[in-house]
C-alpha positions as CSV (number, residue, x, y, z in Angstrom):
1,X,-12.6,-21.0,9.5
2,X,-15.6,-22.0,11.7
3,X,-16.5,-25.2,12.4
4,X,-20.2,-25.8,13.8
5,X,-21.5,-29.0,16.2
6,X,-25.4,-28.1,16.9
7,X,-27.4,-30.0,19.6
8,X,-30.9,-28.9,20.0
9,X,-30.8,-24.9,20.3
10,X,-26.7,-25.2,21.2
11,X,-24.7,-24.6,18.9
12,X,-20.4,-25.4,19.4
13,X,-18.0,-23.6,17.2
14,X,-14.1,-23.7,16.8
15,X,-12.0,-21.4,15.0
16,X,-8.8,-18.7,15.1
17,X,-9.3,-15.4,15.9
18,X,-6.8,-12.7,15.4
19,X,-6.1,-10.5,18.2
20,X,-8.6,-7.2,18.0
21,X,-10.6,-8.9,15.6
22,X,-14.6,-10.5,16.3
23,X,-15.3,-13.9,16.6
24,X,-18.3,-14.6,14.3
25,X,-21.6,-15.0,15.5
26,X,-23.4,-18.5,14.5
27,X,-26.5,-17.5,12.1
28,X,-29.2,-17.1,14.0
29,X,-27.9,-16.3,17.0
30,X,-26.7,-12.6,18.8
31,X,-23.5,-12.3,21.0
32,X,-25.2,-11.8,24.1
33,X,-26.5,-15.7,23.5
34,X,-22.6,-17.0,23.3
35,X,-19.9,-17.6,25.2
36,X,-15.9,-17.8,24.2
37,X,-12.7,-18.7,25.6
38,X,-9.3,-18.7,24.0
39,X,-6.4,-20.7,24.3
40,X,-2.7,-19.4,22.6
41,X,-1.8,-21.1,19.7
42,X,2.1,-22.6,20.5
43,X,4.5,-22.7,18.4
44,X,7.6,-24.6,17.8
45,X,10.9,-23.2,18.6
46,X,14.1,-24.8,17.4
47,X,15.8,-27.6,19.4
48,X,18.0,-25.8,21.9
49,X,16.1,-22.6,21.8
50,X,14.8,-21.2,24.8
51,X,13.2,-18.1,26.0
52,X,15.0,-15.3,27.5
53,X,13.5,-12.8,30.1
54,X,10.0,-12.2,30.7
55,X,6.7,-13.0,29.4
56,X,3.0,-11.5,30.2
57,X,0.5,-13.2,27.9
58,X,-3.3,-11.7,27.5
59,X,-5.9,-13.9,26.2
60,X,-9.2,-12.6,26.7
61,X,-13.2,-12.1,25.1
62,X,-15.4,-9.7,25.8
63,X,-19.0,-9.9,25.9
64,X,-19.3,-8.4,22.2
65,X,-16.8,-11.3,21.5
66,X,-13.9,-9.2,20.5
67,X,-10.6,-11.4,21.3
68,X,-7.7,-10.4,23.1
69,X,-4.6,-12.1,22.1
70,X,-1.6,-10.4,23.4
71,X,2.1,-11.3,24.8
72,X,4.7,-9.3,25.9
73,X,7.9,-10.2,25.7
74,X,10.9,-8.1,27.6
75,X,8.9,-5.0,27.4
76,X,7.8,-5.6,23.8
77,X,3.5,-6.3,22.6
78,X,3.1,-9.0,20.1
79,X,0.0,-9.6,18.8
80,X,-0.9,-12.5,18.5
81,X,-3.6,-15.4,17.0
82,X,-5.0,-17.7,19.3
83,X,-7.5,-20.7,19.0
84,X,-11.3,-20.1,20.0
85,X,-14.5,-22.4,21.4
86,X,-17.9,-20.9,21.6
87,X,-21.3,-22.0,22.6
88,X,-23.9,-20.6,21.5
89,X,-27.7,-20.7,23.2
90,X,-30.8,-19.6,23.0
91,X,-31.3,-19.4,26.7
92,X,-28.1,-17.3,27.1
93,X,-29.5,-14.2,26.5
């Protein structure tokens, strides 16, 4: 789901983006006029639980806005679903 905030010709979204997938475009706007970053999406282990081993975790956009949301755990690639926030500008392009 997208959530907008718009301030003059700026427009802020929120959202989750699956990894491989595009984050959506405002209306009006291109992809060369927005910006992304992505922060993981924790979740909650059980009391007691802990990780084992090592962890490598991806989280990316390119400039088309495709996400990259990727960890790998002991030699093994999850993908994963991670939290976005764009801007989006007129003046960007």
């Amino acid at each position: 789901a997208m959530k907008n905030a718009v301030d003059g010709d700026l427009v802020f979204a929120s959202g989750t983006v699956a990894d491989g997938a595009t984050i959506p475009v405002p209306a009006g706007y291109v992809a060369a006029q927005c910006r992304a970053i992505l922060v993981p999406i924790t979740s909650k282990t059980s009391p007691g639980v802990k990780a084992v081993g090592m962890t490598t975790r991806t989280y990316s956009v390119s400039r088309s806005l495709v996400a990259t949301a990727r960890e790998t755990v002991n030699g093994s690639l999850l993908t994963k679903v991670a939290r976005y926030y764009l801007v989006a500008s007129k003046s960007l392009s």
